[in-house]
Residue, then its C-alpha position, 0 to 999 in steps of 0.5 A: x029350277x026345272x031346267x035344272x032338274x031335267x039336266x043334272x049332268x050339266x051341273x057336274x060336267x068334269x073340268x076340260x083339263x080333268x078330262x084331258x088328264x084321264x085320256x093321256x092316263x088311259x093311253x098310258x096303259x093305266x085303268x080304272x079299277x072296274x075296268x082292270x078288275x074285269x079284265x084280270x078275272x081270266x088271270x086270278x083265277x089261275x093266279x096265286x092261292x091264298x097261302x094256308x100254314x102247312x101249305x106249302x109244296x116246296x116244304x113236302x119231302x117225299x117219303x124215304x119208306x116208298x120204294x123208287x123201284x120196281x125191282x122185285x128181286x132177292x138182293x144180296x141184302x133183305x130187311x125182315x119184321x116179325x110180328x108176334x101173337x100170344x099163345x096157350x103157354x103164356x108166351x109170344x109165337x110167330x104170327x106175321x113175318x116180312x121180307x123185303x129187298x134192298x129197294x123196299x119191295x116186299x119179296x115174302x110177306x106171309x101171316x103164320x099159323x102157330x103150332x100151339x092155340x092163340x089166347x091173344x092176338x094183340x091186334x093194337x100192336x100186331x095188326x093181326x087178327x083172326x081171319x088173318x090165320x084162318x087161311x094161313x100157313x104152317x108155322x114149319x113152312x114159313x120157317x123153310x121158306x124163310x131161311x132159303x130166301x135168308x141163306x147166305x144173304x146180309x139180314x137186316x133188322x131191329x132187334x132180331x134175336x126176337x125174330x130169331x126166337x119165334x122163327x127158332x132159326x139162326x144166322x152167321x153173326x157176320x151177315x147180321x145188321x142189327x139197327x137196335x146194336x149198330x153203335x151209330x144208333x146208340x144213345x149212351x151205349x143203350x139201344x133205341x125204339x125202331x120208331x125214334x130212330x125213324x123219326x131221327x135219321x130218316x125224318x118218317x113216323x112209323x109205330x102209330x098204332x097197328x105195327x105194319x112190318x112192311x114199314x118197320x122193315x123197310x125202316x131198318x133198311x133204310x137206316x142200314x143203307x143211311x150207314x151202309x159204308x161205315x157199318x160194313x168197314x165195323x164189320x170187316x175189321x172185326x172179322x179181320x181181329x177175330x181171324x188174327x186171334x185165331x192165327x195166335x199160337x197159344x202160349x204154353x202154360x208154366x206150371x210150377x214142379x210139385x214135390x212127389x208126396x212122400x210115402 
């Protein structure tokens, strides 16, 4: 019993052929467990990553509103988004406005000093707030400003008889593009928020809270590149109709005799 106590081994020595069995295993590339566990570490840990819902790179699409260049110019086509604040006579003035180029890239972006006193800044939508006017400029200057950079150019825009309004500019009804008008973008003849259509057609949330017209009008802008084609085709053919009515000779009216009153 003692003998077989000091030497368990020999009680649970593996069968020859057992033995014989695992060696032709290992020459054939095949391994224990511990043994390949010790051996694969190196590779785990630059294996695949446990796979997490949302988590997938292949699913990220990047985001249409990022400009794709550098390209800081004035282009033949700008977006612009005003942002409004209220003021002593119970109504909206200028408080903000942004301009960019056809690539996205901000050309003006300038917060504005109202002529009358600011009673509400709406700083839950506009974003502005008083320090933001502390150092701004004259709402006239702006106004200069911003009809030189617009001046014979394609303006787009949402809803920009507002814009319009609080800048007191006009501009050619021909060189306007309207993504609150433009009948692609209509739903039962009825315009739509700037922020469903991004959210539709572009696939991008905007209006979260704080309005940033940086965002708004590069949103308009890729909408109207999104339609360019189409939507410059609508406006040629309605030039097209507007100048043959013109050229039309008016008809000459009829009128019928009347007898000379009697005297």
């Amino acid at each position: 019993m003692a003998g077989q106590l000091k030497n368990p081994k020999k009680q649970f020595q593996l069968n020859p052929n057992w033995a014989q069995l695992r060696e032709q295993l290992k020459s054939n590339g095949f391994k224990k467990p511990s043994e390949a566990s010790e051996t694969e570490i190196p590779n785990s840990i630059l294996g695949k990553r446990k796979s997490r819902p949302g988590d997938d790179s292949c699913d990220a699409r990047p985001n249409p509103l990022i400009p794709t260049s550098s390209d800081s110019s004035v282009t033949d086509v700008i977006a612009m988004d005003c942002e409004m604040v209220g003021v002593s006579s119970n109504k909206s003035a200028l408080g903000r406005v942004t301009l960019v180029n056809k690539w996205g890239n901000v050309i003006y972006d300038e917060f504005v000093r109202p002529v009358e006193r600011v009673v509400d800044f709406r700083t839950k939508i506009s974003g502005i707030r008083p320090q933001h006017l502390k150092k701004a400029k004259d709402f006239r200057i702006v106004q200069k400003e911003v009809a030189e950079l617009i001046k014979g150019r394609i303006l787009v825009g949402h809803a920009l008889r507002n814009d319009f309004k609080a800048l007191l500019l006009n501009h050619p009804k021909q060189d306007i593009r309207d993504t609150s008008e433009f009948q692609h973008f209509l739903r039962e003849g009825r315009s739509r928020a700037l922020r469903h259509l991004a959210t539709e057609v572009l696939g991008v949330e905007i209006q979260n809270g704080e309005h940033c017209p940086i965002e708004d009008a590069r949103a308009a802008m890729m909408l109207y590149l999104k339609r360019r084609k189409e939507w410059e085709k609508s406006v040629k053919d309605f030039v097209r109709l507007k100048e043959k009515q013109k050229k039309r000779k008016p008809k000459k009216k009829t009128g019928v005799l009347r007898r000379p009153a009697s005297e």
